[in-house]
Each structure stands twice: as structure tokens, then as C-alpha cells.
C-alpha positions as a Markdown table, in Angstrom:
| # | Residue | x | y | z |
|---|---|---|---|---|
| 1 | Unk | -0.3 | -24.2 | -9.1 |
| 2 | Unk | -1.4 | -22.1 | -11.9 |
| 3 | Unk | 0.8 | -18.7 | -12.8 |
| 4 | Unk | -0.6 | -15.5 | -13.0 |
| 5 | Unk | 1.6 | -12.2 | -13.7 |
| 6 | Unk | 0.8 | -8.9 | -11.7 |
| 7 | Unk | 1.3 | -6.1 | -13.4 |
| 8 | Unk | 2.7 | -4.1 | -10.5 |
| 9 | Unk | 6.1 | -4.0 | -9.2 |
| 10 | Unk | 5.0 | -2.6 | -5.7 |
| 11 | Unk | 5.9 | -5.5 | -2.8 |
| 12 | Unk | 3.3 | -4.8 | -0.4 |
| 13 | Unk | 0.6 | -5.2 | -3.1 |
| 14 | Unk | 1.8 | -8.3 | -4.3 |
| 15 | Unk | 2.3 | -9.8 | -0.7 |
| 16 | Unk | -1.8 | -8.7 | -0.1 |
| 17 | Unk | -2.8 | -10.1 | -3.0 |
| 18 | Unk | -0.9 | -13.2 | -3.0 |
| 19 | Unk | -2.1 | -13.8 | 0.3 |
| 20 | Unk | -5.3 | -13.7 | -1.1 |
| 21 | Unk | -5.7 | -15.7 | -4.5 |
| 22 | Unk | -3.6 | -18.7 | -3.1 |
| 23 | Unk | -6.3 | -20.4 | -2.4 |
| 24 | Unk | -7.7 | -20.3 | -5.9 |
| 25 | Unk | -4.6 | -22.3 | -6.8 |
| 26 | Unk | -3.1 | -19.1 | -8.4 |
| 27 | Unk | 0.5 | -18.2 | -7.7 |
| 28 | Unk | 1.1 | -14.4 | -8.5 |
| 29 | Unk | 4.4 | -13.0 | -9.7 |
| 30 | Unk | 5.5 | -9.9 | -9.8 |
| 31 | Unk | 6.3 | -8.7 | -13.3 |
| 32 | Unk | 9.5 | -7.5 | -12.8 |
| 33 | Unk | 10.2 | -11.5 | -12.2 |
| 34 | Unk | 9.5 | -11.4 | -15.8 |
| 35 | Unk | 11.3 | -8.3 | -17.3 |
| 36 | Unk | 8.6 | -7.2 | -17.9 |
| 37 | Unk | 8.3 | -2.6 | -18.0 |
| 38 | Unk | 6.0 | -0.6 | -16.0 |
| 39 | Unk | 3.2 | 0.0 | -18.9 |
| 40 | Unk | 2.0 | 3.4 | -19.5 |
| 41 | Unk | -1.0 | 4.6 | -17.3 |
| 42 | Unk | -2.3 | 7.9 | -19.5 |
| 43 | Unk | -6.0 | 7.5 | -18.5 |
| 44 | Unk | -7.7 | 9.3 | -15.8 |
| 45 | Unk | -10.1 | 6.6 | -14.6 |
| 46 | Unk | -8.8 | 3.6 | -12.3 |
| 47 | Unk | -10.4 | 0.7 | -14.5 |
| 48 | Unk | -9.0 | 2.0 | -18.0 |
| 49 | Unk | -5.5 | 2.5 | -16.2 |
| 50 | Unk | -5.7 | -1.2 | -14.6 |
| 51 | Unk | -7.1 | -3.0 | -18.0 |
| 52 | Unk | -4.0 | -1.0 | -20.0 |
| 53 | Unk | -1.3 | -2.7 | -17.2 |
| 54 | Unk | -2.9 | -6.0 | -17.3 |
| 55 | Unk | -3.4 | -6.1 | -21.1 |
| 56 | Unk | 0.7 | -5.2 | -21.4 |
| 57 | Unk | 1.6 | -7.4 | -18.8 |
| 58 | Unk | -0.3 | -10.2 | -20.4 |
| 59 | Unk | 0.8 | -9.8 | -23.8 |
| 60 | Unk | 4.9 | -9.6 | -22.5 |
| 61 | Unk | 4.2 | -13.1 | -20.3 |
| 62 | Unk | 1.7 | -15.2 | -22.7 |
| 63 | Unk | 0.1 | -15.6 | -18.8 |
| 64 | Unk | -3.1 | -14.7 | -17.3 |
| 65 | Unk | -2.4 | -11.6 | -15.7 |
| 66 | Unk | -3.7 | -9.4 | -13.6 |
| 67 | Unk | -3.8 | -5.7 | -12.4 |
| 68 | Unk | -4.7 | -3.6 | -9.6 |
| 69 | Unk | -5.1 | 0.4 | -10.4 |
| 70 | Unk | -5.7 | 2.0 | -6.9 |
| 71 | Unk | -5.4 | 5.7 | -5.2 |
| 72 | Unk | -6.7 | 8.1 | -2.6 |
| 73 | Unk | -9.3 | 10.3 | -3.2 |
| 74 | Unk | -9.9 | 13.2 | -1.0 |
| 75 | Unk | -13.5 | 14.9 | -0.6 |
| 76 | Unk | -11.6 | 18.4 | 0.3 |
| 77 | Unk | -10.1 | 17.8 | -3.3 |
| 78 | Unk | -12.7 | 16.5 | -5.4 |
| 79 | Unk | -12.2 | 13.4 | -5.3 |
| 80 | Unk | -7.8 | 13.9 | -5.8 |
| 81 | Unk | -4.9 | 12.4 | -6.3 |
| 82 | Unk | -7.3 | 9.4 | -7.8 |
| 83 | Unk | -5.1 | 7.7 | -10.5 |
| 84 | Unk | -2.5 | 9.8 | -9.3 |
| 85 | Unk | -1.9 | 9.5 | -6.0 |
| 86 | Unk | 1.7 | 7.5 | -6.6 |
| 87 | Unk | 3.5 | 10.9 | -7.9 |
| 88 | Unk | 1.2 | 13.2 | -5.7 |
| 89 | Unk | 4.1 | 14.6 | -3.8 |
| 90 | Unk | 6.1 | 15.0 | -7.0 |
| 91 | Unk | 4.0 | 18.4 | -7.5 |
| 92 | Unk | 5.4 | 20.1 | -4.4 |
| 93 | Unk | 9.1 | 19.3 | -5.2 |
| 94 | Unk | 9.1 | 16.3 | -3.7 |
| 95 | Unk | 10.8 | 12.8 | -5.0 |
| 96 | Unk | 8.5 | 10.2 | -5.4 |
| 97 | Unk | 7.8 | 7.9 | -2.3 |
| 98 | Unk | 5.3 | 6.6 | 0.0 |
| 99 | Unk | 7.0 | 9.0 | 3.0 |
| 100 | Unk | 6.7 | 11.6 | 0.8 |
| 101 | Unk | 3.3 | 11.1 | -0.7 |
| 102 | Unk | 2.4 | 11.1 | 3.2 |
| 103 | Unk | 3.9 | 14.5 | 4.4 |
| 104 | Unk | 3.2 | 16.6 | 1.2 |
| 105 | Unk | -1.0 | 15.2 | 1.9 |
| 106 | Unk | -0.2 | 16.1 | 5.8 |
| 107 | Unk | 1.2 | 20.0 | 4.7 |
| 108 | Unk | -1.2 | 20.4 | 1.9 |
| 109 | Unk | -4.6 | 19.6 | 4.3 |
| 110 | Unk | -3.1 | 21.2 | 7.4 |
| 111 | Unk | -5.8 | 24.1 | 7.6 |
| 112 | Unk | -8.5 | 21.6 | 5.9 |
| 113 | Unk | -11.3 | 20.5 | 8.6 |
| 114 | Unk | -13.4 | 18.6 | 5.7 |
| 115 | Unk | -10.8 | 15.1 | 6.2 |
| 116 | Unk | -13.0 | 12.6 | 4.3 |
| 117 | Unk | -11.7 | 10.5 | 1.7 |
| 118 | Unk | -11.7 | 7.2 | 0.3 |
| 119 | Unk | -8.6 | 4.8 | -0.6 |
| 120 | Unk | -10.2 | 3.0 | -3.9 |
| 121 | Unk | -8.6 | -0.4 | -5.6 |
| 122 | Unk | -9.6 | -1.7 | -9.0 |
| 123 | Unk | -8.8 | -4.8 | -10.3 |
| 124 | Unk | -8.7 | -6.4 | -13.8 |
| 125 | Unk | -7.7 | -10.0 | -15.0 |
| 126 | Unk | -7.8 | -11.3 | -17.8 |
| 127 | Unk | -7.3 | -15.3 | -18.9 |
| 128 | Unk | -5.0 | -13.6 | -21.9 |
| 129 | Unk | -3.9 | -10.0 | -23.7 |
| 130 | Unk | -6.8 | -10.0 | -26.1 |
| 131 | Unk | -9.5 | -11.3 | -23.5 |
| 132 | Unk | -12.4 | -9.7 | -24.9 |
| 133 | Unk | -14.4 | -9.8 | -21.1 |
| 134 | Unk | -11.9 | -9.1 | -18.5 |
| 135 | Unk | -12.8 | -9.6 | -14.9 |
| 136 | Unk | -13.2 | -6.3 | -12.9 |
| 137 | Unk | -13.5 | -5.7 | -9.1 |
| 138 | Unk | -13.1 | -2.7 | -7.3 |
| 139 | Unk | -13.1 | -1.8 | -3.8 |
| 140 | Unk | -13.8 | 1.3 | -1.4 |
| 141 | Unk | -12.4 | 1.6 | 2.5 |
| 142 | Unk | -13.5 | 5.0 | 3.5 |
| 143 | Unk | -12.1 | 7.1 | 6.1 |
| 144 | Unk | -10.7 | 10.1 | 7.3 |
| 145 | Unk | -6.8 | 11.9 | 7.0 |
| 146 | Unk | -5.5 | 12.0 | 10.1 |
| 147 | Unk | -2.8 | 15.4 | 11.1 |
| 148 | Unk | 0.1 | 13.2 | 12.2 |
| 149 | Unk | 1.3 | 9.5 | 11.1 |
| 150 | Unk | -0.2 | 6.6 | 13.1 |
| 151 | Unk | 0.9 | 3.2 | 13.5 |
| 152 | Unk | 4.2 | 1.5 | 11.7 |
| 153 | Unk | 2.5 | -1.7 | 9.6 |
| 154 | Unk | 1.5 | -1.9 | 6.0 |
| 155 | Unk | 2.7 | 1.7 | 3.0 |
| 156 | Unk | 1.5 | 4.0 | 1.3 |
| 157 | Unk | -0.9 | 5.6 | 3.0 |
| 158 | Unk | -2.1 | 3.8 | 5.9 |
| 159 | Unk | -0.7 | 5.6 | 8.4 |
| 160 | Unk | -2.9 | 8.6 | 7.8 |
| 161 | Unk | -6.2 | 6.6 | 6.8 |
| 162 | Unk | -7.6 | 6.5 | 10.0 |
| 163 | Unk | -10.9 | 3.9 | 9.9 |
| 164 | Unk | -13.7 | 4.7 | 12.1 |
| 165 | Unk | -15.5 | 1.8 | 13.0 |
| 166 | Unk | -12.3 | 0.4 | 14.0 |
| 167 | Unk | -10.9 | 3.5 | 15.7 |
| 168 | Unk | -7.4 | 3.1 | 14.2 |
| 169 | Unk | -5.9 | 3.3 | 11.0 |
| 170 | Unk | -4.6 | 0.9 | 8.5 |
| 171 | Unk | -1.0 | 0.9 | 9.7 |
| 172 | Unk | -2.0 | 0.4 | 13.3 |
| 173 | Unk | -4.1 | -3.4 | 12.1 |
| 174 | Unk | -2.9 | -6.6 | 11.9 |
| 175 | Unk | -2.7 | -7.5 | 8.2 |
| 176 | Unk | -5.6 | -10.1 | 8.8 |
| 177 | Unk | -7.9 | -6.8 | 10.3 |
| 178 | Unk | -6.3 | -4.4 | 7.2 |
| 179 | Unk | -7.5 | -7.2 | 4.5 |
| 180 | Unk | -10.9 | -7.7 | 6.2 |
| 181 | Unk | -11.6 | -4.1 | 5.6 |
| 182 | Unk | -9.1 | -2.3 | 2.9 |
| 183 | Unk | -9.9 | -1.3 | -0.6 |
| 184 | Unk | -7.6 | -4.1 | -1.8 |
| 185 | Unk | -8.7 | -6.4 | -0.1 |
| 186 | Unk | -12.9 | -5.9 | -0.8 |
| 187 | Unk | -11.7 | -6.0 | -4.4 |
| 188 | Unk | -9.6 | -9.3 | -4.1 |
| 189 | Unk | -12.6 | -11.1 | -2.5 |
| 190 | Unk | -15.1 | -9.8 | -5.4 |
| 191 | Unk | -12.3 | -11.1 | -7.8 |
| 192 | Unk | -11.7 | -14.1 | -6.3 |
| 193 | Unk | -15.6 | -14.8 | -6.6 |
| 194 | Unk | -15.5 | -13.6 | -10.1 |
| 195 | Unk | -12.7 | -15.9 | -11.1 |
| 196 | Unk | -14.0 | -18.9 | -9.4 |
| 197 | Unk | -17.2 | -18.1 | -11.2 |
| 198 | Unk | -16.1 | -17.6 | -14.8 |
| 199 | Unk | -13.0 | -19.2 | -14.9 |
| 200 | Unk | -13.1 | -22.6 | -13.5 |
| 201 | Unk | -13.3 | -25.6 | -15.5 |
């Protein structure tokens, strides 16, 4: 099976993702695995922050690698937290983690009717660090916030993205139904195609 380094150190994306590209033939591992730092993420756009990780990743490894840049964006916020949504809570005096990411969005749009927003994954991969035409996918699941937590399964923010067409939201689906429809997962299938596409030999 053929390696491939993620340049994210976050378990649930790994286990999506791995779940996904096995049967490519790729075997993902988490960069940590590898000693490998967090790279910096100083742009404001998912696909340049995504392209930096993969790129640092990469060049640490000597393997393929890649990288998945995703975040909420809220319509009542024009289009915030985006590429910030992991320290989003950090503003209100909050440490940084997923429980906290979910109640400081719960306080901050208690008096907000406008609940749109849209959970948004891009991914990059690139066959090494100096790939001069890396692979990008991205993904949108839209949806509204809900006012209270719903359902115990997946992080982040799933148990406030509620998903219409399927009347629940991410945390209350089976991973199988959350993969079908998530950000992630419409990104991993467009990579996956890419990949098979451009990179098989």
C-alpha cells in the first residue's frame, strides 16, 4: 500500500479520510506519526492555507502528502469563522476546543434568526513538496445552526449543523450517512477521482 502523510493532527479527520482513500491503495498517516509540526496557516483563504500544510508536510516526509483546510462559515457573519473556525471560541475567553468552539457559536447567535451557514473542506495533494500542479477538491454541506446540541457521533461542529434534507444533523448520522453528505467527504470523493485521474500509472 502506498503512504501518504496528512498534514493534520486532528483524529476524526484522519479516520474520515482514511476511510475514504483506502481503496485507492493509499494508506494515510497522520503527521504527528512523523514528527512532523503543525505548519503555519497565515492566509485567509482555505486553498492557500491547505496548499501551505501539504507543501510543509511534504517536504518534512519526502511522501506525497496531503491536506485538508476546512471551517464553518456563517451567512449572519459574512461568511465567519472560515479559516478560522478552529480558535473561534478563543475570542470570547474561551480555551480552544471543539466544546468550546460549539457553545461560544450557540451564545454568540442566540438572538440571530438568519441560521444559514455552510461547513466548507478543501483539499490539496501533492505527488511531492515542489509539485508544481497540486490536486485540489473542495466540498460544501450546507445547513442551518441549531440553538442546542443534537446528537453524540462525529466533532467539531456536527452537533449544531443540522442538514435539512435529512432532518438531523451530522452528529445524529451514521458515519456512512455523514460521508455521503459532509463537506469532507464531497471533497474526498472529487479527490479521489482527481487522483485516480492524474496520478495512476
Amino acid at each position: 500500500m502506498k503512504q501518504m502523510v496528512l498534514a493534520s493532527n486532528n483524529k476524526g479527520k484522519l479516520r474520515e479520510l482514511q476511510a475514504m482513500f483506502a481503496p485507492l491503495g493509499w494508506q494515510l498517516i497522520a503527521q504527528a506519526e512523523l514528527n512532523i509540526p503543525e505548519a503555519e496557516e497565515p492566509f485567509h483563504t482555505f486553498v492557500e492555507n491547505a496548499l501551505a500544510k501539504a507543501r510543509h508536510a511534504s517536504r518534512i516526509s519526502g511522501l506525497p502528502a496531503l491536506a485538508d483546510d476546512a471551517g464553518l462559515c456563517v451567512d449572519a457573519f459574512n461568511g465567519l469563522p472560515g479559516v478560522h473556525t478552529a480558535f473561534y471560541c478563543t475570542q470570547f475567553g474561551y480555551e480552544k476546543s471543539d466544546d468550546n468552539n460549539r457553545r461560544a457559536l450557540l451564545e454568540q447567535m442566540q438572538n440571530t434568526n438568519n441560521r444559514g451557514a455552510a461547513l466548507v473542506s478543501t483539499l490539496v495533494a501533492l505527488r511531492h513538496a515542489d509539485d508544481p500542479e497540486p490536486l485540489i477538491a473542495s466540498g460544501r454541506a450546507v445547513g442551518q445552526i441549531t440553538r442546542e446540541l443534537r446528537g453524540d457521533k462525529g466533532f467539531g461542529f456536527d452537533p449544531v449543523m443540522f442538514i435539512p434534507e435529512m432532518n438531523m444533523t451530522f452528529a445524529e448520522m451514521t458515519e456512512t450517512e455523514k460521508n455521503s453528505r459532509s463537506h469532507r467527504g464531497q471533497a474526498a470523493r472529487l479527490m479521489v477521482e482527481l487522483m485516480q485521474q492524474r496520478w495512476q500509472t
